[in-house]
PAZAPA-4460 file (N, C-alpha, C; in steps of 0.05 Angstrom, whole numbers, plus 32768, in hexadecimal, padded with zeros to 4 digits):
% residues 255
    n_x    n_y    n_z   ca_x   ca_y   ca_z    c_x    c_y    c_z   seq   type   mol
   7F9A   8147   788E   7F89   815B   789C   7F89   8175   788D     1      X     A
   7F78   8182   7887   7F6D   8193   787E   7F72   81AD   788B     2      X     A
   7F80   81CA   7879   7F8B   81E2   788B   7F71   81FA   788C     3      X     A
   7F6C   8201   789B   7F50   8214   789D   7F58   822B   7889     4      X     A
   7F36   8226   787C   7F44   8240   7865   7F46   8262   7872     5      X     A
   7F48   8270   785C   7F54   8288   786A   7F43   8299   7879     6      X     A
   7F22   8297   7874   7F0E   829D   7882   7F0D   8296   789E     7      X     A
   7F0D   8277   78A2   7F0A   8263   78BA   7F29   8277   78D0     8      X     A
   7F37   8273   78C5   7F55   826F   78D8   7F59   828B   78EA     9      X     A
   7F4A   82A0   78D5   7F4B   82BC   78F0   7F3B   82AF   7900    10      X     A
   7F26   82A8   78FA   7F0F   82AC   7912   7F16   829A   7926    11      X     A
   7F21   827F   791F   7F30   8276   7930   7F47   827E   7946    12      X     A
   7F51   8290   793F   7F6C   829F   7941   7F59   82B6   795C    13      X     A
   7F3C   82C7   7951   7F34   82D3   7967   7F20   82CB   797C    14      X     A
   7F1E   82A9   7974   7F0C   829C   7988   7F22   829A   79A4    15      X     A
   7F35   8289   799B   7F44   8283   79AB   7F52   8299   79BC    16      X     A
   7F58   82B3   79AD   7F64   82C2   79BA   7F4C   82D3   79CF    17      X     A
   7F32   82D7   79CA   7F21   82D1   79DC   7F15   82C4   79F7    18      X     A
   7F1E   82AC   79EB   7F1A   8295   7A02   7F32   829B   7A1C    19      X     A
   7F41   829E   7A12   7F60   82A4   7A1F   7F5E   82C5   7A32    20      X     A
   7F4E   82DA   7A2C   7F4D   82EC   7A37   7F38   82E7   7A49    21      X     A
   7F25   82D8   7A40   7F10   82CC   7A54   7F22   82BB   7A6A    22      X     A
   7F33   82A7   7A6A   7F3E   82A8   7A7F   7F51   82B0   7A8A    23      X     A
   7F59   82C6   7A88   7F68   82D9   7A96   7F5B   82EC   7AA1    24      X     A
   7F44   82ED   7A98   7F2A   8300   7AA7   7F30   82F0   7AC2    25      X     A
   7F25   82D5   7ABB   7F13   82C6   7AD4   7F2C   82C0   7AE5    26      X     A
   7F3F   82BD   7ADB   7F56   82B9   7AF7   7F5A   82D9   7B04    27      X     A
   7F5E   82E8   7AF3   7F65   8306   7B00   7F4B   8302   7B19    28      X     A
   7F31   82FF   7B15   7F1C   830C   7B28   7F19   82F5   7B3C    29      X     A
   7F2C   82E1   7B37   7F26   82CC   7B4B   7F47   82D4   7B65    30      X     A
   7F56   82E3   7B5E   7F6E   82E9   7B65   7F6C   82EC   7B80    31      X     A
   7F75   82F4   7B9B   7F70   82FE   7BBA   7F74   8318   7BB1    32      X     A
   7F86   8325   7BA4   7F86   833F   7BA9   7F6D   834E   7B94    33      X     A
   7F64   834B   7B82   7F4B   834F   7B78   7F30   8353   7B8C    34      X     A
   7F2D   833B   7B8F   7F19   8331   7B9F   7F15   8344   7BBF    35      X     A
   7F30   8346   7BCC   7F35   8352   7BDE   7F26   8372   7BD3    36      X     A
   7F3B   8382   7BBC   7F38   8398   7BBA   7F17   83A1   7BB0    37      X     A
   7F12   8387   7B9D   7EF2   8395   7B8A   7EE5   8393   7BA6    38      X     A
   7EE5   8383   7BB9   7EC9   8381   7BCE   7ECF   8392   7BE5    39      X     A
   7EE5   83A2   7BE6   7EE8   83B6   7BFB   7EE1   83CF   7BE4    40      X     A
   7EE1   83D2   7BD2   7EDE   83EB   7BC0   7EBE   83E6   7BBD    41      X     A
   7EAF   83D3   7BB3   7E8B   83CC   7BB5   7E87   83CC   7BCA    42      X     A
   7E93   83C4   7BE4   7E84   83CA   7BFA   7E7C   83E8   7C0A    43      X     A
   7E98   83FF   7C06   7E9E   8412   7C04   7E87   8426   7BF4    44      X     A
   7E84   841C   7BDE   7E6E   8426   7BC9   7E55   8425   7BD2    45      X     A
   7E4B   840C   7BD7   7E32   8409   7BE2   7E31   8413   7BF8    46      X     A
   7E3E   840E   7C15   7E3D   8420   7C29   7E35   843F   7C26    47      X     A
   7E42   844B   7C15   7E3D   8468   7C0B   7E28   846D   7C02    48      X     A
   7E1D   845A   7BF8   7E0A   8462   7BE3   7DED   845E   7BFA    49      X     A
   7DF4   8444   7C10   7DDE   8445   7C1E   7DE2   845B   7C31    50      X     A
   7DF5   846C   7C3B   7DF6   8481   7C47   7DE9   849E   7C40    51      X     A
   7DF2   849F   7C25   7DE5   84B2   7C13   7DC5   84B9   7C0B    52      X     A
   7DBC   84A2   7C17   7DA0   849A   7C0D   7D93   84A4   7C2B    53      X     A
   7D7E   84BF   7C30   7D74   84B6   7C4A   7D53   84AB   7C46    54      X     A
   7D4C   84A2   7C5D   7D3A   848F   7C6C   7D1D   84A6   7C62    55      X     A
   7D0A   849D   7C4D   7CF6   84BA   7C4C   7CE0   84B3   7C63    56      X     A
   7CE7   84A7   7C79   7CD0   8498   7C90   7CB4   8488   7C86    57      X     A
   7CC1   8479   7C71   7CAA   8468   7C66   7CB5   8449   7C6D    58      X     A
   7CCE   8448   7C76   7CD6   842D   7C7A   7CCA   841E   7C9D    59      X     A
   7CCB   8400   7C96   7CC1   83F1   7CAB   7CD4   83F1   7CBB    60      X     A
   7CBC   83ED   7CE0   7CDC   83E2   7CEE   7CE2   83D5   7CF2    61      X     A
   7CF6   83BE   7CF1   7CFA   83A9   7CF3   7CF1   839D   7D13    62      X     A
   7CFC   83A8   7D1E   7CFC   839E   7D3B   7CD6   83A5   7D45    63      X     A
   7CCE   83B2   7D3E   7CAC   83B2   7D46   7C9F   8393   7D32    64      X     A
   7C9E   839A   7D1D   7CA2   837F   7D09   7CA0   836E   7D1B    65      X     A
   7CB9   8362   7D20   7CC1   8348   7D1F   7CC6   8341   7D3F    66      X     A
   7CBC   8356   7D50   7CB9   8351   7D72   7CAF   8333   7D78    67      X     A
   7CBC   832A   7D7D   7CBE   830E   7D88   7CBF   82F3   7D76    68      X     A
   7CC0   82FF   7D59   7CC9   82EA   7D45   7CE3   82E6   7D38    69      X     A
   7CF7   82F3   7D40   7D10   82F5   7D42   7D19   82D5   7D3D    70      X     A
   7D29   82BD   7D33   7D39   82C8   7D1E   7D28   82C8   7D0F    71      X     A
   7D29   82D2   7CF2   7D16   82C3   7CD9   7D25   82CA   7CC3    72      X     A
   7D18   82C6   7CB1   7D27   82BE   7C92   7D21   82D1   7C80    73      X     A
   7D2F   82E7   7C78   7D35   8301   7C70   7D2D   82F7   7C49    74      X     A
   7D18   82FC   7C40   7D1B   82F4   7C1D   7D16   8314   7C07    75      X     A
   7D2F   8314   7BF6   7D34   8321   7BE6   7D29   8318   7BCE    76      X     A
   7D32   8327   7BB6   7D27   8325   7B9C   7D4B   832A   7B8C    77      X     A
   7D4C   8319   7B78   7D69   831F   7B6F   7D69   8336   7B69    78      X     A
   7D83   834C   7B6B   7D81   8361   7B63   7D75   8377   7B66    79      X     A
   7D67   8365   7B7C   7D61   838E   7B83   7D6C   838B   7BB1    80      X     A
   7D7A   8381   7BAD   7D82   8379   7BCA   7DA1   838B   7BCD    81      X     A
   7DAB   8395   7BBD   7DCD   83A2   7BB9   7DCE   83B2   7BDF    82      X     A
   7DBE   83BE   7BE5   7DC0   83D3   7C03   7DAA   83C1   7C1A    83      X     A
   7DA6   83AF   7C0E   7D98   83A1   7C2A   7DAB   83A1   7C3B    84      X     A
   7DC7   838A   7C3B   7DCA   838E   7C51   7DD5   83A2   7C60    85      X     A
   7DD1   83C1   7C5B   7DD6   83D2   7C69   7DC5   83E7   7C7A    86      X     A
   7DA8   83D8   7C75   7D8F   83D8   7C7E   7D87   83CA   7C93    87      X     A
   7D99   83B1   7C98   7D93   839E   7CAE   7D9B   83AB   7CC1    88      X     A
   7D91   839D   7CDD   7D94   83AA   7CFB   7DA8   83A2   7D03    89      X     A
   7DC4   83B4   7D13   7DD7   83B6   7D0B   7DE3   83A4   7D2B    90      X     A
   7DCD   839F   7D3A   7DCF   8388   7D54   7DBC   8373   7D4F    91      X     A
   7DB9   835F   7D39   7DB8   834D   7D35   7DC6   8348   7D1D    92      X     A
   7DC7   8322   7D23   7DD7   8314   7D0D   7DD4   830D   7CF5    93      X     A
   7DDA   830C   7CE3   7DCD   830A   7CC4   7DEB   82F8   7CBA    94      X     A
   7DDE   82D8   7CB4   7DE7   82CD   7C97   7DD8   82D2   7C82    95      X     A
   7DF0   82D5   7C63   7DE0   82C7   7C4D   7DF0   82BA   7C3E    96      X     A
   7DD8   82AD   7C2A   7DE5   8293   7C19   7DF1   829D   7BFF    97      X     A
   7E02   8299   7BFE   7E16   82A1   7BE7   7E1C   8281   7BD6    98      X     A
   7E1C   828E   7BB8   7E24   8270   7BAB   7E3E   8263   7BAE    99      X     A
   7E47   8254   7BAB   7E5D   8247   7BAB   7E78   8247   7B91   100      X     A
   7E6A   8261   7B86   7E78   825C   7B60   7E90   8271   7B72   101      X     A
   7EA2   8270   7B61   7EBA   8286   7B68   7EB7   829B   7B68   102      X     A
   7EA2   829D   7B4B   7E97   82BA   7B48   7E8D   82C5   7B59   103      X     A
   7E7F   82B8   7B73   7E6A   82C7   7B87   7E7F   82CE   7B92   104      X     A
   7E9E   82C1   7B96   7EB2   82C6   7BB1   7EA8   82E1   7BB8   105      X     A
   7EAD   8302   7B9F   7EAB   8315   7BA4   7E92   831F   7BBA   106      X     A
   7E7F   8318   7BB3   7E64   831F   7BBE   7E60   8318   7BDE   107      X     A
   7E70   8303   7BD9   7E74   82F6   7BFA   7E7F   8307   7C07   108      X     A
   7E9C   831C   7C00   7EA7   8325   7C10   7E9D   8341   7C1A   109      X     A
   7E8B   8348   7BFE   7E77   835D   7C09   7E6B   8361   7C1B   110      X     A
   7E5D   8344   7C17   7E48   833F   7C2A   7E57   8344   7C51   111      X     A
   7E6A   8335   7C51   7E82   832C   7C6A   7E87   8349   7C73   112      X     A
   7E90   8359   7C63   7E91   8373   7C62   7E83   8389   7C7B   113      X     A
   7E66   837E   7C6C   7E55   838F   7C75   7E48   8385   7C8F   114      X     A
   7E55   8369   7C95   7E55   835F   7CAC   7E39   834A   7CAF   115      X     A
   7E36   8347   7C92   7E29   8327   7C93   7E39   830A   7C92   116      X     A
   7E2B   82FF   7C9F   7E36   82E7   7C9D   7E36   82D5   7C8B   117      X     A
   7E43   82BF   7C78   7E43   82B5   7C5A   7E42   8294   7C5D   118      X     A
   7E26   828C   7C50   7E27   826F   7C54   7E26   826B   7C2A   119      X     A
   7E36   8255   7C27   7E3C   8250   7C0A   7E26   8237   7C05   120      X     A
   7E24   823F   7BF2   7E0D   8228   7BEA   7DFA   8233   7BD8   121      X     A
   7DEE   8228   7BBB   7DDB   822C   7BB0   7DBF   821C   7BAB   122      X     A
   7DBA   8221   7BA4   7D96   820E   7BA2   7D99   820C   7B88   123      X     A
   7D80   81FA   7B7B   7D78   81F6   7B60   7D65   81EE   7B5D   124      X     A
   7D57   81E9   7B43   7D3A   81E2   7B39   7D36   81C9   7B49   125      X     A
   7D47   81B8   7B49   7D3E   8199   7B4F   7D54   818C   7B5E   126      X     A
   7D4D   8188   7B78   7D56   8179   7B8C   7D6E   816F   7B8A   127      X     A
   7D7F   815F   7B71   7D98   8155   7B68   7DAE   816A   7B67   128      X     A
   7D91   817F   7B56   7DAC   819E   7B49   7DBA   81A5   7B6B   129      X     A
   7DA4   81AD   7B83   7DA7   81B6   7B94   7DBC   81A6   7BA5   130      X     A
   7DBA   8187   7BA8   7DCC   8181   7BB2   7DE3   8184   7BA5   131      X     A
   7DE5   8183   7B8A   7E04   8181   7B80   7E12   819E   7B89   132      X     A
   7E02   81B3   7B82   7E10   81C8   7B88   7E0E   81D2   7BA7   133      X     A
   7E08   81C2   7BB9   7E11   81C8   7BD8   7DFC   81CD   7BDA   134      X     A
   7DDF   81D3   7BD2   7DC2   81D9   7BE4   7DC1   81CE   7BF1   135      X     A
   7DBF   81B2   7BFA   7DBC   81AC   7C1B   7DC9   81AE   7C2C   136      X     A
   7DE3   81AE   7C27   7DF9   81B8   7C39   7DEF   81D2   7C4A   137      X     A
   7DE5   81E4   7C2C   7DE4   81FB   7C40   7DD3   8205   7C4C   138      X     A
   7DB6   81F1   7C3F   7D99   81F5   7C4B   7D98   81ED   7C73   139      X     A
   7DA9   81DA   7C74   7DB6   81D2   7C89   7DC6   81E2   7C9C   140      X     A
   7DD3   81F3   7C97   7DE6   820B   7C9F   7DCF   8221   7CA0   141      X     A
   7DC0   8222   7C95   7DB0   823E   7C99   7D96   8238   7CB1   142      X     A
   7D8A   821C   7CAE   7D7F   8219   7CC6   7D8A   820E   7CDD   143      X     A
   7DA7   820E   7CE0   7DB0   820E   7CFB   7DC1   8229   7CFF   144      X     A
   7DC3   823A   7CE6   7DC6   8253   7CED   7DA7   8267   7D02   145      X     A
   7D90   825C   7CF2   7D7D   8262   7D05   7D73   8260   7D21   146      X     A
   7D80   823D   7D21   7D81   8232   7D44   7D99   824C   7D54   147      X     A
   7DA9   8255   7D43   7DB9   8264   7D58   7DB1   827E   7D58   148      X     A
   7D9A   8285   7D4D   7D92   829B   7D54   7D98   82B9   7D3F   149      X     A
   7DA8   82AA   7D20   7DAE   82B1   7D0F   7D9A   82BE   7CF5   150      X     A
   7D93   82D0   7CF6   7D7E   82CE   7CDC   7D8F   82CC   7CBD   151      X     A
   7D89   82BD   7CB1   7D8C   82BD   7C9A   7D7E   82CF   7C77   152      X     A
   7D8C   82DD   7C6D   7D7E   82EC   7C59   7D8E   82D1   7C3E   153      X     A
   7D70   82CD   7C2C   7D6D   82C8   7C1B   7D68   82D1   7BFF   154      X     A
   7D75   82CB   7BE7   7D67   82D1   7BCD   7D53   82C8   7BCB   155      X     A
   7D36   82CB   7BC6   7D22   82C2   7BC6   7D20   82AC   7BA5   156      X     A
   7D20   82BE   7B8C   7D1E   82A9   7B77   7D3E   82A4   7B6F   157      X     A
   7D3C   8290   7B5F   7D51   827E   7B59   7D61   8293   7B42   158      X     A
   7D80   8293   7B43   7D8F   82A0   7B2F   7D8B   8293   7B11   159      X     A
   7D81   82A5   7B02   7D7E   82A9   7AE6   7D68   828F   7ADB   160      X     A
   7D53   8288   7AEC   7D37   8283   7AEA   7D26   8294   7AEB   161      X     A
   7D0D   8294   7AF5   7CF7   82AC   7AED   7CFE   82BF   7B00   162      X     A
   7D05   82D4   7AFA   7D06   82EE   7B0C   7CF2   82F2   7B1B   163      X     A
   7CF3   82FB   7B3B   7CDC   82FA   7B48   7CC4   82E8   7B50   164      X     A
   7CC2   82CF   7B52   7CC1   82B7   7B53   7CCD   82AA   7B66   165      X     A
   7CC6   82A5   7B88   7CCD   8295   7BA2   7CD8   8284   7B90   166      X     A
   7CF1   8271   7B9C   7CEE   8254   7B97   7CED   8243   7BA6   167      X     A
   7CF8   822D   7BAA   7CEF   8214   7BBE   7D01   8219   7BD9   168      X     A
   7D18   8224   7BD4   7D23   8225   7BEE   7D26   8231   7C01   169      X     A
   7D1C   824D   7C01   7D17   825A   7C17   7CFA   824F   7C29   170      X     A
   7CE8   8247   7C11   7CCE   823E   7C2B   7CD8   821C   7C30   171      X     A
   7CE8   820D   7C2B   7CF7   81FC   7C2D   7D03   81FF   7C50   172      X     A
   7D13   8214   7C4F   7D25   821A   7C69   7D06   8229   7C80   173      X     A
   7CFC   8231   7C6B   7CE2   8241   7C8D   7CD8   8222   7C97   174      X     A
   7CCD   8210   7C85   7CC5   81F3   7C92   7CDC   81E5   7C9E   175      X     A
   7CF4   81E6   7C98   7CFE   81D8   7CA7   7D0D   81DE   7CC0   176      X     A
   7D09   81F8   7CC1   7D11   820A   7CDA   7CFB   8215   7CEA   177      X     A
   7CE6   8212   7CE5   7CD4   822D   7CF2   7CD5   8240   7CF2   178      X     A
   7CE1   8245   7CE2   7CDE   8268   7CE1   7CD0   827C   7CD3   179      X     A
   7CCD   828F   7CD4   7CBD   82AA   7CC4   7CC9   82AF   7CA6   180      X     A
   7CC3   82AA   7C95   7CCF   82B4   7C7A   7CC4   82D6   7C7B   181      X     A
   7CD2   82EC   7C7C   7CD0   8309   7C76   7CD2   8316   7C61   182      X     A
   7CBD   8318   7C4C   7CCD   8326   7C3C   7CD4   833F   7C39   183      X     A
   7CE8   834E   7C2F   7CF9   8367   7C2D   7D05   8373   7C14   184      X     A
   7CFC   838F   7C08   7D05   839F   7BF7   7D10   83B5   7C01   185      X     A
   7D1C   83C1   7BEA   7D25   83DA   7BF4   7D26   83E8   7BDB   186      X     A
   7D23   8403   7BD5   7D20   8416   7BC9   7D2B   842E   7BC7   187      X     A
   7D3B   843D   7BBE   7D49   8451   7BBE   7D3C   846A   7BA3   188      X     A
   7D31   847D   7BA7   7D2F   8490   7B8E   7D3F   8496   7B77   189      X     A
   7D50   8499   7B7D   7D66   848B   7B67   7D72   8478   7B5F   190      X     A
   7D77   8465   7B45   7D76   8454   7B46   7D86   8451   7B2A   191      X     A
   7D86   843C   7B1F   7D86   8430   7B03   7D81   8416   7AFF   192      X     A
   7D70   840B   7AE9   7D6E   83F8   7AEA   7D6C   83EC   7AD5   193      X     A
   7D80   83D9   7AD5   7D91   83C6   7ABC   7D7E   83B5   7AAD   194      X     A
   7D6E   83C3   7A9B   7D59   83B6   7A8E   7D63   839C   7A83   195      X     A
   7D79   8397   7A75   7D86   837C   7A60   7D8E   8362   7A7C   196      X     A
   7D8C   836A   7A96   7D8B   8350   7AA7   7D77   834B   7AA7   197      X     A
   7D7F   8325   7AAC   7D62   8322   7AAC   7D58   8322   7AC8   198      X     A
   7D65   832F   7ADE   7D56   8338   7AF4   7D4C   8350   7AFD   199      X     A
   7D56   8368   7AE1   7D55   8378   7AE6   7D66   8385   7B08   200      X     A
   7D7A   8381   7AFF   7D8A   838F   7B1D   7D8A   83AD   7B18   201      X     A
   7D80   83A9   7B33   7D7F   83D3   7B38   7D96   83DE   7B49   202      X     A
   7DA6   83F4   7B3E   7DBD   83F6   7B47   7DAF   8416   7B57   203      X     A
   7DB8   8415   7B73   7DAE   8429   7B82   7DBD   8441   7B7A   204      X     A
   7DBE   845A   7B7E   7DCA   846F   7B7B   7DC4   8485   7B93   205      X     A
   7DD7   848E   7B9A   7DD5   84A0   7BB3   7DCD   84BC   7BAF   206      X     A
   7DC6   84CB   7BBD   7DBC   84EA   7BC5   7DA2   84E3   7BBE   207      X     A
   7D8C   84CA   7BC7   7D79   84CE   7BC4   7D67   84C5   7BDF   208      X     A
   7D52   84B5   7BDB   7D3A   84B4   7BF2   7D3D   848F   7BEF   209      X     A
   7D3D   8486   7C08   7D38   8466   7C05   7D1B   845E   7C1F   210      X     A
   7D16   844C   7C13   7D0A   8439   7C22   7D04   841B   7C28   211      X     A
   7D02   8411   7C40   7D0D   83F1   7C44   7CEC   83ED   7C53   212      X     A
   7CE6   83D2   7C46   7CCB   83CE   7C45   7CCD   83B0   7C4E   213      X     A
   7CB9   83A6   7C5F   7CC1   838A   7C65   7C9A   8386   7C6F   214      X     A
   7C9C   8366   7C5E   7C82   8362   7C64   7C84   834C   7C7B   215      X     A
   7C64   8340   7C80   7C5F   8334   7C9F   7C6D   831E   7C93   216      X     A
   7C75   8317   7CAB   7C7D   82F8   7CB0   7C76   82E1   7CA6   217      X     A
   7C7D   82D3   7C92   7C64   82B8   7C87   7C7C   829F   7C93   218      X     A
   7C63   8292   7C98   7C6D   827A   7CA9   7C60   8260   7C98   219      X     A
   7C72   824F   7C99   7C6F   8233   7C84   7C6A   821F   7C98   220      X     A
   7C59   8205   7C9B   7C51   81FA   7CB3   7C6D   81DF   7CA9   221      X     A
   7C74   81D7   7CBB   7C90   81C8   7CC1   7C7D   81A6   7CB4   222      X     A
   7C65   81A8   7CB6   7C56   818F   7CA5   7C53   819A   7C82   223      X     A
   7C59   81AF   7C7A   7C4F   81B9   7C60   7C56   81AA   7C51   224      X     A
   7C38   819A   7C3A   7C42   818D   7C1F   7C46   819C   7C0F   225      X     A
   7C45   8191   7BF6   7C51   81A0   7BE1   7C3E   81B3   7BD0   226      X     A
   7C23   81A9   7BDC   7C13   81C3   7BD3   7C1A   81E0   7BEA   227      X     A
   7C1A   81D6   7BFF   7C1E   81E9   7C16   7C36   81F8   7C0B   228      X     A
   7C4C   81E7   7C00   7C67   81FE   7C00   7C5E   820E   7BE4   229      X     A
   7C57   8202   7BD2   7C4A   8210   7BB7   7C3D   822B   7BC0   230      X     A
   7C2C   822E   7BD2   7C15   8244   7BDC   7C24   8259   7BE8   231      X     A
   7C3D   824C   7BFA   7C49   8254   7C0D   7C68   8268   7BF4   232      X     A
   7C6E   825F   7BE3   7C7B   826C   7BCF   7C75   827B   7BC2   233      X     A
   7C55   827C   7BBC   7C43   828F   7BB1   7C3D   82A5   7BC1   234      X     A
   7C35   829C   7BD6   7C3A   82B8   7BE9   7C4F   82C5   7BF1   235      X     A
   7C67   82BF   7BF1   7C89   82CC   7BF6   7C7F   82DC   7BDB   236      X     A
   7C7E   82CB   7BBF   7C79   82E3   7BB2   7C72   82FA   7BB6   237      X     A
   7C55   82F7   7BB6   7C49   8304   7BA9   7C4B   831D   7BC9   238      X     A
   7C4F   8313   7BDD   7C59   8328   7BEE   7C7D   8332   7BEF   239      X     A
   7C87   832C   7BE2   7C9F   832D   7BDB   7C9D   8348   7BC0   240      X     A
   7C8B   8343   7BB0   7C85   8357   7B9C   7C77   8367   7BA3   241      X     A
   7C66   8367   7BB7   7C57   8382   7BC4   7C6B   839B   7BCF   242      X     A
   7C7B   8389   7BE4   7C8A   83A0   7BED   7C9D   83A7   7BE3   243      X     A
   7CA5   839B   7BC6   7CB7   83A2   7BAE   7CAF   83C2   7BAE   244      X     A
   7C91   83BF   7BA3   7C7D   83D3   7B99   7C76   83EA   7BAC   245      X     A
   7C7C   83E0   7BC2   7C70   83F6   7BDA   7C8C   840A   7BDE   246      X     A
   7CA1   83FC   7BDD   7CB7   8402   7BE1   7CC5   8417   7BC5   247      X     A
   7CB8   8415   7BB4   7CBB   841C   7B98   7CAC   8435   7B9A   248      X     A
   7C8F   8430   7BA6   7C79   844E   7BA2   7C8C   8467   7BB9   249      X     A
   7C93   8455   7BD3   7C94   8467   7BE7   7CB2   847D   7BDD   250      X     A
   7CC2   8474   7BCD   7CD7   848A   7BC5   7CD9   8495   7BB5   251      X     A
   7CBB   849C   7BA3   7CB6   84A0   7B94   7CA8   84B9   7BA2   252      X     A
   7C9A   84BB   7BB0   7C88   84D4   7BC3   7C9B   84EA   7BC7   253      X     A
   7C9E   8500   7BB7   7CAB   851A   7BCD   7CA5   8515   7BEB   254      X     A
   7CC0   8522   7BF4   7CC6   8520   7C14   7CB6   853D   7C13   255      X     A
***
């Protein structure tokens, strides 16, 4: 066997010692006391930051909205959702679906935090991906979270597929529950936003002006084929990106 020449053997030497700090990363952030501390310090953060932010009276009201369509199905856009749930109405119930990777643990506790409720489970392109990684498990948990009167908030497109882009499972859960898919942005005047993701996540920043925008109710018929859910995903869009936009102009206006 052959000894790596003197080129090969560093780089070897800093692959490995790489790989090795990479898992000591991933156990440190998977730890209880990590986990505990980063999501009480992010929840703390965001709290502040949605406190800091006031209301410039351009936001919807939920409860005029949604008078007599109560529960329904709350849909976001990745990354730009960080202060939603501190926007929700603070006497009703809210699950959401968190993935199942370890990595999400953190986000979950955020979420728990702020006094949402956490169903695990992710979706995928194709029916197999979704079962393997718990999608039906949880598509199942979210519409008997709805029978109890639970609304559920959703990521609308799929993690690190096309940004902004419905996918199959939120108008998935409106057909098989009856319920209202809503969609919801929010906007803050200050802001930053992380051009090199590819979801572009916008990190809110406080002492400025926000607004929370929620469009009508779209309802999926409990018979919908697959052109129906197609049309029915196109419209979460494209009303999903409206009040992205509306929500974007309105904190933008001097108070």
């Amino acid at each position: 066997m052959t000894k790596p020449d003197a080129d090969i053997a560093p780089r070897l030497e800093r692959l490995g010692g790489k790989m090795n700090r990479r898992r000591l990363s991933k156990r440190l952030l998977q730890s209880e006391l990590i986990q505990n501390a980063g999501s009480a310090l992010i929840g703390w953060t965001l709290a502040t930051i949605w406190r800091n932010n006031r209301d410039n009276g351009t936001s919807t009201d939920w409860e005029m909205l949604l008078d007599g369509k109560w529960p329904a199905i709350f849909a976001l856009w990745h990354g730009q959702h960080l202060l939603v749930p501190y926007a929700a109405p603070r006497d009703r119930r809210f699950v959401s679906l968190v993935s199942r990777s370890t990595d999400a643990e953190i986000n979950a506790r955020v979420l728990e935090r702020a006094g949402i409720e956490v169903i695990r489970g992710s979706g995928g392109r194709e029916p197999q991906m979704a079962a393997g990684k718990g999608g039906v498990k949880a598509l199942i948990a979210m519409r008997n979270a709805l029978k109890r009167n639970v609304n559920v908030v959703m990521i609308a497109d799929i993690s690190k597929g096309e940004a902004r882009q419905a996918g199959e499972g939120i108008v998935t859960l409106a057909k098989i529950s009856g319920r209202p898919i809503v969609p919801v942005a929010l906007a803050t005047s200050r802001r930053h936003v992380m051009q090199t993701t590819w979801d572009k996540t916008t990190i809110n920043l406080p002492f400025g002006r926000r607004s929370v925008r929620l469009a009508q109710p779209i309802l999926v018929s409990r018979h919908a084929d697959e052109a129906e859910l197609a049309a029915a995903r196109a419209k979460v869009t494209m009303e999903l990106n409206r009040v992205t936009e509306e929500a974007m102009r309105a904190v933008e206006v001097q108070a």
